[in-house]
C-alpha positions, 0 to 999 in steps of 0.5 A, a space after each residue: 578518934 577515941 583512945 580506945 581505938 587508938 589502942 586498938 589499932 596499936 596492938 594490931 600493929 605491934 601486938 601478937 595478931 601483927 602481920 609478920 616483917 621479914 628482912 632480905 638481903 639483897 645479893 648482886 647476880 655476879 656474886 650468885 654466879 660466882 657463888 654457884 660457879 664454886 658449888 658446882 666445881 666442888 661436886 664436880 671434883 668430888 664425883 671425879 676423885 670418887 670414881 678415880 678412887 673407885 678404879 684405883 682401888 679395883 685395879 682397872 686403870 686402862 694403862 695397867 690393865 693394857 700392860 697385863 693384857 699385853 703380858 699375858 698374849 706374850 705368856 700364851 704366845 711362849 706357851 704355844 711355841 712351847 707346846 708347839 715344840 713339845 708336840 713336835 719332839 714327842 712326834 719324832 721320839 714316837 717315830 725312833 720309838 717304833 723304828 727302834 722297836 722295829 730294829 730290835 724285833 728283828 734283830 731279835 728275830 735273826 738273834 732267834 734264828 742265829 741261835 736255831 741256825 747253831 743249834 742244829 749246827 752243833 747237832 749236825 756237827 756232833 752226828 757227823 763226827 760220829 758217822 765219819 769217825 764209827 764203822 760206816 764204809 770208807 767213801 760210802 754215800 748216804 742222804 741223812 735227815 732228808 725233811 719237807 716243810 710247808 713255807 706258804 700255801 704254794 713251795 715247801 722247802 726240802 732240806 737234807 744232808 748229803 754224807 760221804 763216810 770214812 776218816 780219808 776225806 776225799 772229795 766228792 762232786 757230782 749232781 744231786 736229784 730230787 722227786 717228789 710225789 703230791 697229792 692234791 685232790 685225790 689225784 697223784 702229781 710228779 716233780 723232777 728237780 732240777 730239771 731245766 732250773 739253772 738255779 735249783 741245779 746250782 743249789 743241788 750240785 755237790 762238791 763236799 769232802 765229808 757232808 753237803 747241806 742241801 736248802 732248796 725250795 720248790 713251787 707246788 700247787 696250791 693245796 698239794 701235800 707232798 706223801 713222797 721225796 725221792 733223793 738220788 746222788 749222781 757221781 760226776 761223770 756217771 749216768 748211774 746213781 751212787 745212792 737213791 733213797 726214798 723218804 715217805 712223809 706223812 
């Protein structure tokens, strides 16, 4: 062989154009295991301290989140005996309420009638005092103030005064009669009182010194207004009256 070939072959050997060397180091396969046991231990600590991180710093750890649950039933559960309270109280004070406000509406109604009931008191009182102390006859009798009013659609109420005039005083008993005249329907109706009425003969039984207050109330027909109230004033023991008076009414 020529030294120009052997040149040749040398530079293929060593030169530029050379086939590449590369060198490995060979590793046991306990070793790698060992190696790749390591890796994965420290990704797996690392993803779990990230997602522990990650609840620590949302606020979700199951332990806290149980206590606030928990915490916030027993906070509805007061609210709701407390409302639960509320609503009962508020019921029983609505119902004072209207029981109280009941009371005074009639006690303010029977304030008002106490109050027309002394009014017209005072002013029969003041009439009566100068009736029994004017000029009028010494034991005469006389029917004064006699009124009907309507109290429904079927009685009136007859009211009146019966008066004994004269200073003396001396007492006077005997039996009031009543008559009234209705008109219903363009025809005339006819009412004696008391008739065989216990009660309303009770009511106009007279036993005064100087004047009787006589309240009754009668039944009528439905409609039938009264156009006449008749009063006569029996002495006990007379058939005959002491004193009639007729009282036309409007």
């Amino acid at each position: 062989m020529s030294l120009l070939k052997r040149l040749k072959q040398f530079r293929k050997h060593f030169g530029v154009s050379a086939p590449k060397l590369s060198v490995k180091t060979h590793v046991a396969w306990p070793w790698r295991a060992l190696g790749l046991g390591c890796v994965l231990a420290i990704i797996s600590w690392m993803v779990w301290t990230g997602f522990d991180a990650g609840r620590l710093l949302g606020g979700f750890y199951k332990s806290e989140a149980e206590e606030r649950r928990m915490q916030l039933e027993g906070q509805v559960a007061n609210l709701s005996e407390e409302n639960r309270q509320l609503l009962s109280r508020v019921t029983r004070l609505e119902s004072e309420g209207q029981m109280a406000k009941g009371a005074q509406d009639s006690l303010t109604r029977q304030a008002l009638a106490l109050q027309t009931e002394n009014t017209q008191l005072k002013e029969e009182l003041s009439y009566l005092q100068q009736l029994v102390s004017g000029n009028s006859k010494e034991g005469a009798i006389t029917v004064q103030r006699a009124t009907v009013e309507r109290d429904g659609p079927e009685q009136v109420h007859v009211r009146m005064l019966v008066v004994q005039g004269g200073a003396k005083g001396v007492p006077f008993s005997g039996q009031l009669s009543l008559g009234l005249e209705l008109q219903q329907d363009g025809r005339r109706q006819h009412i004696s009182l008391p008739e065989d009425q216990q009660e309303t003969a009770m009511a106009l039984k007279l036993n005064f010194t100087y004047y009787q207050r006589i309240d009754v109330t009668v039944r009528v027909a439905p409609g039938a207004s009264v156009r006449t109230l008749q009063a006569r004033v029996f002495q006990a023991g007379s058939t005959q009256p002491r004193v009639t008076q007729t009282v036309n009414l409007p």
